[in-house]
Jmol script that loads the backbone (N, CA, C; Angstrom):
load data "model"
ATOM      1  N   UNK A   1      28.239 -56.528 -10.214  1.00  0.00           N
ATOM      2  CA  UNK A   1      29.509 -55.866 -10.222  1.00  0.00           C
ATOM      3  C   UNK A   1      30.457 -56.653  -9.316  1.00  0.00           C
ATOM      4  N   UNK A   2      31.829 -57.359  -9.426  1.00  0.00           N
ATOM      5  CA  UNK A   2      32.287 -58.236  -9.130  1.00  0.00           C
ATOM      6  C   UNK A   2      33.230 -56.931  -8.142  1.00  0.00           C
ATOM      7  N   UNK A   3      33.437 -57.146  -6.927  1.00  0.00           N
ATOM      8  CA  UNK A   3      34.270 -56.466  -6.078  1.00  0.00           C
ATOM      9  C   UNK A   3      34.815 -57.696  -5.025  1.00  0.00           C
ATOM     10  N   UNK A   4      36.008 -56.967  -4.736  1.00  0.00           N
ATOM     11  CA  UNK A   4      37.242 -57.784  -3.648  1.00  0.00           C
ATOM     12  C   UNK A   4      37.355 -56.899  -2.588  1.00  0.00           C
ATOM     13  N   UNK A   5      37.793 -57.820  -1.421  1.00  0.00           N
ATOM     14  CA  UNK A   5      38.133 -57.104  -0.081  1.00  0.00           C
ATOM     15  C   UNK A   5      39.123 -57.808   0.166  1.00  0.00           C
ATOM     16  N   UNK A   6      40.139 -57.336   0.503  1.00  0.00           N
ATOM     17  CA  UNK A   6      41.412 -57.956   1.052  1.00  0.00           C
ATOM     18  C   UNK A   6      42.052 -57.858   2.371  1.00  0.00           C
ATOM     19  N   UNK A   7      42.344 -58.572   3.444  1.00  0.00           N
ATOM     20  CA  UNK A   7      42.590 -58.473   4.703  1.00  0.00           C
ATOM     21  C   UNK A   7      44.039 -58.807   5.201  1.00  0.00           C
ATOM     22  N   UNK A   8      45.131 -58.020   5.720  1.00  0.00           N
ATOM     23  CA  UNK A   8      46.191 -58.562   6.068  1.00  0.00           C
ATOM     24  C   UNK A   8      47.121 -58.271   7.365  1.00  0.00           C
ATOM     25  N   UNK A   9      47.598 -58.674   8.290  1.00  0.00           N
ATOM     26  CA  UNK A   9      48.324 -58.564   9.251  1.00  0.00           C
ATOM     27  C   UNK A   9      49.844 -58.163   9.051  1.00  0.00           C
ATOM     28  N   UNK A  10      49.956 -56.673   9.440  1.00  0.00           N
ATOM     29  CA  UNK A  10      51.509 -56.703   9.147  1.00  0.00           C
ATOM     30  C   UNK A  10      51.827 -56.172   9.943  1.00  0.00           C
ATOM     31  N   UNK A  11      53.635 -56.778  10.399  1.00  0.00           N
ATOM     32  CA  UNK A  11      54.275 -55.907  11.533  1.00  0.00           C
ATOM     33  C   UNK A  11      54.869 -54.481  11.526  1.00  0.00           C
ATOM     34  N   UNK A  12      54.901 -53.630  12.165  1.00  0.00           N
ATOM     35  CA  UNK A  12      55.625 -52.293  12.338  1.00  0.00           C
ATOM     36  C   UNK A  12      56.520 -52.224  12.501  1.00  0.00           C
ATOM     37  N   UNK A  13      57.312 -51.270  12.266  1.00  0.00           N
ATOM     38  CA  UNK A  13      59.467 -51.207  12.270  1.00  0.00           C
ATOM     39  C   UNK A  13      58.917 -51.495  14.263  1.00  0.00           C
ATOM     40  N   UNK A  14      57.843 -50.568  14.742  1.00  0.00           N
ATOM     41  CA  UNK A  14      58.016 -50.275  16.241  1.00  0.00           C
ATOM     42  C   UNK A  14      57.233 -51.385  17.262  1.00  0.00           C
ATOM     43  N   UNK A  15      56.986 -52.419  16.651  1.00  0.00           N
ATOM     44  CA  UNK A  15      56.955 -53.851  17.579  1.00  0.00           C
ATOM     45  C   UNK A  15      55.365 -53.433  17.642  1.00  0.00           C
ATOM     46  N   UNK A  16      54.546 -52.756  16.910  1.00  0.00           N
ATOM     47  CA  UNK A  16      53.175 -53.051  16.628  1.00  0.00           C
ATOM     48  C   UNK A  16      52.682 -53.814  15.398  1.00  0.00           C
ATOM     49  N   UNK A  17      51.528 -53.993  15.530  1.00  0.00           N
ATOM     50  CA  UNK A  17      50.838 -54.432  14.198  1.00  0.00           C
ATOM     51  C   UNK A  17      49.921 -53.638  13.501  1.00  0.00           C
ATOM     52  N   UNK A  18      49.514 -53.708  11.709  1.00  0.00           N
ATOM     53  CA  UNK A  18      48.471 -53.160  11.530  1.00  0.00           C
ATOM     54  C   UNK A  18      48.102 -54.193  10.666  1.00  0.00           C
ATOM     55  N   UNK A  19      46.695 -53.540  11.040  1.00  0.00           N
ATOM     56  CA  UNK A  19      45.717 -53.755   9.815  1.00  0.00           C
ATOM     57  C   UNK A  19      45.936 -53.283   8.710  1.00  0.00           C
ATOM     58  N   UNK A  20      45.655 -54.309   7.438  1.00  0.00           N
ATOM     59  CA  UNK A  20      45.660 -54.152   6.749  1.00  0.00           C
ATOM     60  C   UNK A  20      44.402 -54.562   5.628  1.00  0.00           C
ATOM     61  N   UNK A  21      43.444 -52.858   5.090  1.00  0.00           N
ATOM     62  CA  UNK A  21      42.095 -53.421   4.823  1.00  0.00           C
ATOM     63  C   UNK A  21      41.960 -53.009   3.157  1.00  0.00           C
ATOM     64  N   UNK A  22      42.040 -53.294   1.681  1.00  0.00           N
ATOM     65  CA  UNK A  22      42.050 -53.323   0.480  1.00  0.00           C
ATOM     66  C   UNK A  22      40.742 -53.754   0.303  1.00  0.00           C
ATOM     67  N   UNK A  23      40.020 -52.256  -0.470  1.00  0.00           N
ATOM     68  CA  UNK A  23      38.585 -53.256  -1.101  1.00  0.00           C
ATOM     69  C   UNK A  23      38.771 -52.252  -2.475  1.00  0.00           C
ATOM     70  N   UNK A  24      37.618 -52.664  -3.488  1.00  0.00           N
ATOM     71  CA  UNK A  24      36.871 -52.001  -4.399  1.00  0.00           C
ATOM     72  C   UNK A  24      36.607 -52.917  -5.586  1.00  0.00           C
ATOM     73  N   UNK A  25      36.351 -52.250  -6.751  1.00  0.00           N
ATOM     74  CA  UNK A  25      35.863 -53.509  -7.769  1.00  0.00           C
ATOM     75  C   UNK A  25      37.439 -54.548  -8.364  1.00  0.00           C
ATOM     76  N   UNK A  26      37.185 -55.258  -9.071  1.00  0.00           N
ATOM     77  CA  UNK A  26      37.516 -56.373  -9.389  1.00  0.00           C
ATOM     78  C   UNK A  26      38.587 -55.984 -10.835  1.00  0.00           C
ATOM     79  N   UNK A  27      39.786 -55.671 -10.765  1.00  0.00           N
ATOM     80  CA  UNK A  27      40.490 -54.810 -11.985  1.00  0.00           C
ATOM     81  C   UNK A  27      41.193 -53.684 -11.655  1.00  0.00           C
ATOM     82  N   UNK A  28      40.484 -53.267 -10.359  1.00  0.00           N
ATOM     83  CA  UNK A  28      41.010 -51.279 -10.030  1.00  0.00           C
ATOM     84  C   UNK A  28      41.865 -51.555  -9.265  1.00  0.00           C
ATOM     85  N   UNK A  29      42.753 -50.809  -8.545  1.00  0.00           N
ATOM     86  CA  UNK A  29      43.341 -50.728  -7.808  1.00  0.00           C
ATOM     87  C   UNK A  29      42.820 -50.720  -6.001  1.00  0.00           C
ATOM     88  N   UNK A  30      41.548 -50.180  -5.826  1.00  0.00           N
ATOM     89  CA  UNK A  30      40.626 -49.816  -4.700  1.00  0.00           C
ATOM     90  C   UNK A  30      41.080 -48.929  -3.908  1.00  0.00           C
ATOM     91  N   UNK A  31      40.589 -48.903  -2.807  1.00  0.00           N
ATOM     92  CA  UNK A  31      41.200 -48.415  -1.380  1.00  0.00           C
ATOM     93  C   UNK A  31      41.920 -48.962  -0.480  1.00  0.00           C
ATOM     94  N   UNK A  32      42.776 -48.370   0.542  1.00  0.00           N
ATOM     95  CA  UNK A  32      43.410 -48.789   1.392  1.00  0.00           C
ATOM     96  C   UNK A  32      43.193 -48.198   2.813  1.00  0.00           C
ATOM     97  N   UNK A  33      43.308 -48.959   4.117  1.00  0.00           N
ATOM     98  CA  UNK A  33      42.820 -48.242   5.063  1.00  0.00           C
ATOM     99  C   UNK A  33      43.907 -49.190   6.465  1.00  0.00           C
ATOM    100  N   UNK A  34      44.615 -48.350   6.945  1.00  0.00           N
ATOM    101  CA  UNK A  34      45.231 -49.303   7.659  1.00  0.00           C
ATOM    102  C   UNK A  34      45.287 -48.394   9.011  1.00  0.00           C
ATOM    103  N   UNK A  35      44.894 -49.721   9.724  1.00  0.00           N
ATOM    104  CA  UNK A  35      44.984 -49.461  11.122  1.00  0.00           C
ATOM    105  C   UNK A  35      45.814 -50.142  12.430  1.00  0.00           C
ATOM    106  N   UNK A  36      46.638 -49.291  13.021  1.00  0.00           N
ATOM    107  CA  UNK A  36      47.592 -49.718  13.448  1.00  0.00           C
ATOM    108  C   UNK A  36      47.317 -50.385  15.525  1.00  0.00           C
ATOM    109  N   UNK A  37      47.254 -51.154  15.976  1.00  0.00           N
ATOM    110  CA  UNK A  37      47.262 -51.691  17.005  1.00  0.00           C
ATOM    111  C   UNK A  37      48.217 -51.861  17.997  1.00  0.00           C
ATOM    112  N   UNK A  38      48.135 -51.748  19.227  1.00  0.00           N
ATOM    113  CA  UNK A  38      49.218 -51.875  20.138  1.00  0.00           C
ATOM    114  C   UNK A  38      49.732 -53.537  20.581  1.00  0.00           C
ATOM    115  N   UNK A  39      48.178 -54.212  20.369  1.00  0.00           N
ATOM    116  CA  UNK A  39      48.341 -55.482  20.610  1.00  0.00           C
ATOM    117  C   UNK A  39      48.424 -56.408  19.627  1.00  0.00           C
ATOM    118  N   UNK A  40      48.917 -57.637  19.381  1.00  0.00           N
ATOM    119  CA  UNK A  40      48.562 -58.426  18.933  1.00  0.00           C
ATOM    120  C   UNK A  40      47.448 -58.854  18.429  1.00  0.00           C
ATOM    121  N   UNK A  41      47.038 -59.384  19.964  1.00  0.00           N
ATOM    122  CA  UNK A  41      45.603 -60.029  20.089  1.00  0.00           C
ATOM    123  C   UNK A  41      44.580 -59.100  19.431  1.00  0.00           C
ATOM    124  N   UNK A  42      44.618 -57.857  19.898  1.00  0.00           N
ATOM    125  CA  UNK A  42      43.660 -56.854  19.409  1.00  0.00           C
ATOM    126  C   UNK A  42      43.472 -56.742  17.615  1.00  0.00           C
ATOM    127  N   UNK A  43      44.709 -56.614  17.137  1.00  0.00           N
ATOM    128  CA  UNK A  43      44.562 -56.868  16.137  1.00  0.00           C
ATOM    129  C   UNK A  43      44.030 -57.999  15.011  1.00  0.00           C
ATOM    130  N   UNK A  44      44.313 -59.399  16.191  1.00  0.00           N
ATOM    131  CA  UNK A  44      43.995 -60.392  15.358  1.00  0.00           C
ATOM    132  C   UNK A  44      42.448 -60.360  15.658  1.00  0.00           C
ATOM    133  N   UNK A  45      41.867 -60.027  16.806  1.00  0.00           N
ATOM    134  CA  UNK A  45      40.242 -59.937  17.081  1.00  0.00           C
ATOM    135  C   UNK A  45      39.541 -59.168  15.916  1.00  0.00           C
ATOM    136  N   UNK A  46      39.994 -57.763  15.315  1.00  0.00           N
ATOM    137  CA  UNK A  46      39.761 -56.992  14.469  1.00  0.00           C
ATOM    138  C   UNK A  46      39.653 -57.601  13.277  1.00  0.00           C
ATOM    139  N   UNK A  47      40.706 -57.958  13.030  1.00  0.00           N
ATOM    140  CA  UNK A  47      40.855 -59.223  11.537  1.00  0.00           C
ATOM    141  C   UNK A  47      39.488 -60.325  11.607  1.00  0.00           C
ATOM    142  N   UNK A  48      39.497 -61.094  12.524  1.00  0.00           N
ATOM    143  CA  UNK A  48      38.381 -61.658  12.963  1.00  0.00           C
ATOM    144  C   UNK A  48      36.836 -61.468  12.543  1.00  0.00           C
ATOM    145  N   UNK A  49      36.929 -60.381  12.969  1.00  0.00           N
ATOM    146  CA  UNK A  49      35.537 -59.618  13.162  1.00  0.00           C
ATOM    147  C   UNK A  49      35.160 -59.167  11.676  1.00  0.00           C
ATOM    148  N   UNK A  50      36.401 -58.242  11.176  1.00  0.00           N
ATOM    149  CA  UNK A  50      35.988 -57.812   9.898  1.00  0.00           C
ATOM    150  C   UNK A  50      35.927 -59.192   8.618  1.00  0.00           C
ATOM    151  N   UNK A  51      36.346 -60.197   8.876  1.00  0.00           N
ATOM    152  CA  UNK A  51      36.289 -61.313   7.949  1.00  0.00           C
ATOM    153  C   UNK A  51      34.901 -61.915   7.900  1.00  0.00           C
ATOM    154  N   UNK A  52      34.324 -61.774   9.526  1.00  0.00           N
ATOM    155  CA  UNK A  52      33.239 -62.734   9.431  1.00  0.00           C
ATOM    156  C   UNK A  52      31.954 -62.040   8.923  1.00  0.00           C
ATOM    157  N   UNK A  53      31.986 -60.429   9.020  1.00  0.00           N
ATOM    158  CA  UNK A  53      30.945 -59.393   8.367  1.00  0.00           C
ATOM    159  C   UNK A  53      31.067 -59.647   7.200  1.00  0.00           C
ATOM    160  N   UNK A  54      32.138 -59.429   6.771  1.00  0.00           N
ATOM    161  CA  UNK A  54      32.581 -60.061   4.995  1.00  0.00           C
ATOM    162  C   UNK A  54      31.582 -60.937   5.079  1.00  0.00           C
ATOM    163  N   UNK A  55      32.337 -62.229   5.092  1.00  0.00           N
ATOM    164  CA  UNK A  55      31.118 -63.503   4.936  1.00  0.00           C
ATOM    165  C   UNK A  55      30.164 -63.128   4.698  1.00  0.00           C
ATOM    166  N   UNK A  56      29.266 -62.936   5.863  1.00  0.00           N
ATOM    167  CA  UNK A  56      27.639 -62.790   6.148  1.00  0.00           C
ATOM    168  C   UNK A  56      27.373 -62.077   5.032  1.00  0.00           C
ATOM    169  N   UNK A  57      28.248 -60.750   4.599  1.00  0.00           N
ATOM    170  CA  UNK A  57      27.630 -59.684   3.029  1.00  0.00           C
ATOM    171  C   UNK A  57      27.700 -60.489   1.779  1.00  0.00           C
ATOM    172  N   UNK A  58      28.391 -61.861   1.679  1.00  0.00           N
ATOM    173  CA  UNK A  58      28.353 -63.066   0.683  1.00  0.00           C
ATOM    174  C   UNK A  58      29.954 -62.506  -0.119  1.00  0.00           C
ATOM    175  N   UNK A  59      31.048 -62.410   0.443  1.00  0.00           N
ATOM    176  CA  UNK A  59      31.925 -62.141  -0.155  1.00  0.00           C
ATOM    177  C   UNK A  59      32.558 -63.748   0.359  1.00  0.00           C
ATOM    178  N   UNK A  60      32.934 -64.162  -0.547  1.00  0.00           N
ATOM    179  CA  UNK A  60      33.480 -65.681  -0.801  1.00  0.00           C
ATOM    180  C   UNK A  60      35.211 -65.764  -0.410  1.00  0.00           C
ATOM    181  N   UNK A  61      35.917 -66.454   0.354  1.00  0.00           N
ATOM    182  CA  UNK A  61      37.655 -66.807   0.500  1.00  0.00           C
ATOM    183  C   UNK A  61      37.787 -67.093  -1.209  1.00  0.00           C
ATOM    184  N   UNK A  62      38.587 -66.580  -0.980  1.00  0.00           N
ATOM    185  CA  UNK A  62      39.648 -66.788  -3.110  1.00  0.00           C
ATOM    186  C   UNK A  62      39.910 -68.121  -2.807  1.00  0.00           C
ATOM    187  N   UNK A  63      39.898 -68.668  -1.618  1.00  0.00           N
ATOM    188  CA  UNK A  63      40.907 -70.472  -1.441  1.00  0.00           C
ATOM    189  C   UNK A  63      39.243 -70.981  -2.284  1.00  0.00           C
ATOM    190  N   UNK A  64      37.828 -70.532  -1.881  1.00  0.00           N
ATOM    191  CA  UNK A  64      36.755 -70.989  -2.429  1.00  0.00           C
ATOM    192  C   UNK A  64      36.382 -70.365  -3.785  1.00  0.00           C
ATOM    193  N   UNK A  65      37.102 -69.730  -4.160  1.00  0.00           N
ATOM    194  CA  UNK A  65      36.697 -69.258  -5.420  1.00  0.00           C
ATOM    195  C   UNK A  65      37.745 -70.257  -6.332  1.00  0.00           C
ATOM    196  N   UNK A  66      38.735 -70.110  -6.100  1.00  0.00           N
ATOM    197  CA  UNK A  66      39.799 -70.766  -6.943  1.00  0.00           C
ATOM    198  C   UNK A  66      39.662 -72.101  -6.565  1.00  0.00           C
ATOM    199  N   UNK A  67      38.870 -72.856  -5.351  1.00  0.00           N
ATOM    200  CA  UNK A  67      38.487 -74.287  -5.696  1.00  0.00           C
ATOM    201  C   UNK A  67      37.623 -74.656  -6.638  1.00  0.00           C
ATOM    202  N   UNK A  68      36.490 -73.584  -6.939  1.00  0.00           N
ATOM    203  CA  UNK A  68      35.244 -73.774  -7.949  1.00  0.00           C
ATOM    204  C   UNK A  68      35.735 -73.722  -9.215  1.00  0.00           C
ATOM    205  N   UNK A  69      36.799 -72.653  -9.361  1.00  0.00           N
ATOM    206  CA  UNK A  69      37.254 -72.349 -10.762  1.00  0.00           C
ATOM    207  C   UNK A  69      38.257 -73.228 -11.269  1.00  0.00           C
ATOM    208  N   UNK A  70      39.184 -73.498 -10.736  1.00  0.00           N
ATOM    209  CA  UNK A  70      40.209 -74.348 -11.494  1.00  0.00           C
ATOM    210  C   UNK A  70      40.628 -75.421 -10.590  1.00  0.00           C
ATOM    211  N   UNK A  71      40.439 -75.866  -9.477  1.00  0.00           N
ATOM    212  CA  UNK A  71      40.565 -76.946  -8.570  1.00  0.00           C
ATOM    213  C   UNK A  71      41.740 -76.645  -8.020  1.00  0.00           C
ATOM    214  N   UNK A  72      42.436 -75.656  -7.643  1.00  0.00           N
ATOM    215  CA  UNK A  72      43.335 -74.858  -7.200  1.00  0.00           C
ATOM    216  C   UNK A  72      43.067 -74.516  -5.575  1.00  0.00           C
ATOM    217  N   UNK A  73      44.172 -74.617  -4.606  1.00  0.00           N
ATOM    218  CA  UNK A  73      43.886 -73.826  -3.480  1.00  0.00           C
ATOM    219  C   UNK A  73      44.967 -72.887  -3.230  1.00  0.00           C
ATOM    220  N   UNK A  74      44.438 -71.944  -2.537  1.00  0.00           N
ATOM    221  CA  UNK A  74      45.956 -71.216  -2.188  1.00  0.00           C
ATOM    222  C   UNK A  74      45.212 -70.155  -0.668  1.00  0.00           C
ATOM    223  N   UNK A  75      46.480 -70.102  -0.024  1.00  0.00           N
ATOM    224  CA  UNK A  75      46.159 -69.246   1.606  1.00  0.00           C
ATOM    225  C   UNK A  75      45.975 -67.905   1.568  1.00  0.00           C
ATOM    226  N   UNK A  76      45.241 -67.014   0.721  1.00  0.00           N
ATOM    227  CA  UNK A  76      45.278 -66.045   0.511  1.00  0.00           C
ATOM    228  C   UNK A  76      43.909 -65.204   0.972  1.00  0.00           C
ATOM    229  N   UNK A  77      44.107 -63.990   1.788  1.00  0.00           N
ATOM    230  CA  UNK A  77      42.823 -63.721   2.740  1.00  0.00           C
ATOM    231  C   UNK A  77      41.978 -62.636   1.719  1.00  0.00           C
ATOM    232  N   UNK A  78      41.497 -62.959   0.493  1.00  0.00           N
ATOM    233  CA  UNK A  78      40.830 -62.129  -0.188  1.00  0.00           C
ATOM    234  C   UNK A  78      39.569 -62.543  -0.439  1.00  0.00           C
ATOM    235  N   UNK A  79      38.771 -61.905  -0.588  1.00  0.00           N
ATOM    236  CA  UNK A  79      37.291 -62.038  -0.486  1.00  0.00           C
ATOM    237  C   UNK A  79      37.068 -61.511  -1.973  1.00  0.00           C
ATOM    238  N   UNK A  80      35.708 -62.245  -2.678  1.00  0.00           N
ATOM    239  CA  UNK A  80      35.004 -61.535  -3.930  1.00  0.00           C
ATOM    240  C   UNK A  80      33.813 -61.997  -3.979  1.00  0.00           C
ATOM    241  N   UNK A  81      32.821 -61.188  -4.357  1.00  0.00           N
ATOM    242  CA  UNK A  81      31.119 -61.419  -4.857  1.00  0.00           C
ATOM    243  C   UNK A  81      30.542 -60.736  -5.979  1.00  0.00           C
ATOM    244  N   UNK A  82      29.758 -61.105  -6.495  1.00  0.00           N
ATOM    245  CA  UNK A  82      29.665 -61.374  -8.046  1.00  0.00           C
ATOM    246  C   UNK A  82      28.457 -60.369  -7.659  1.00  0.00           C
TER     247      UNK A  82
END
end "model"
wireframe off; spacefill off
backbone 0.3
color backbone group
């Protein structure tokens, strides 16, 4: 069952950041779960952390999926596993 996780950093009208966390299968729309931070740093540690668990569960960067598939790169923080 082919599913995506998507990870993104965005700023607040109020000079915070959130998380920004998109998963489910591959076609749907999924879930959304956002969590908002006072810090920066904190936030980017979070991002961090949740990318590299990704990994380890074998969810692949789209920059590595779309190199295998069409010789394409692009900066985009989405994850998928087959």
């Amino acid at each position: 069952m082919a599913r995506f996780y998507a990870l993104s950093l965005e700023p607040t009208l109020f000079g915070e950041v959130s998380l920004i966390r998109n998963w489910g299968r591959i076609g749907a729309r999924g879930q959304i779960r956002c969590e908002t931070f006072e810090q920066p740093e904190a936030a980017a540690a979070a991002f961090e952390h949740l990318q590299i668990l990704k990994l380890r569960k074998g969810y692949l960067p789209k920059t590595a999926i779309h190199a295998t598939a069409n010789g394409t790169e692009c900066d985009d923080v989405v994850y998928a596993d087959d």
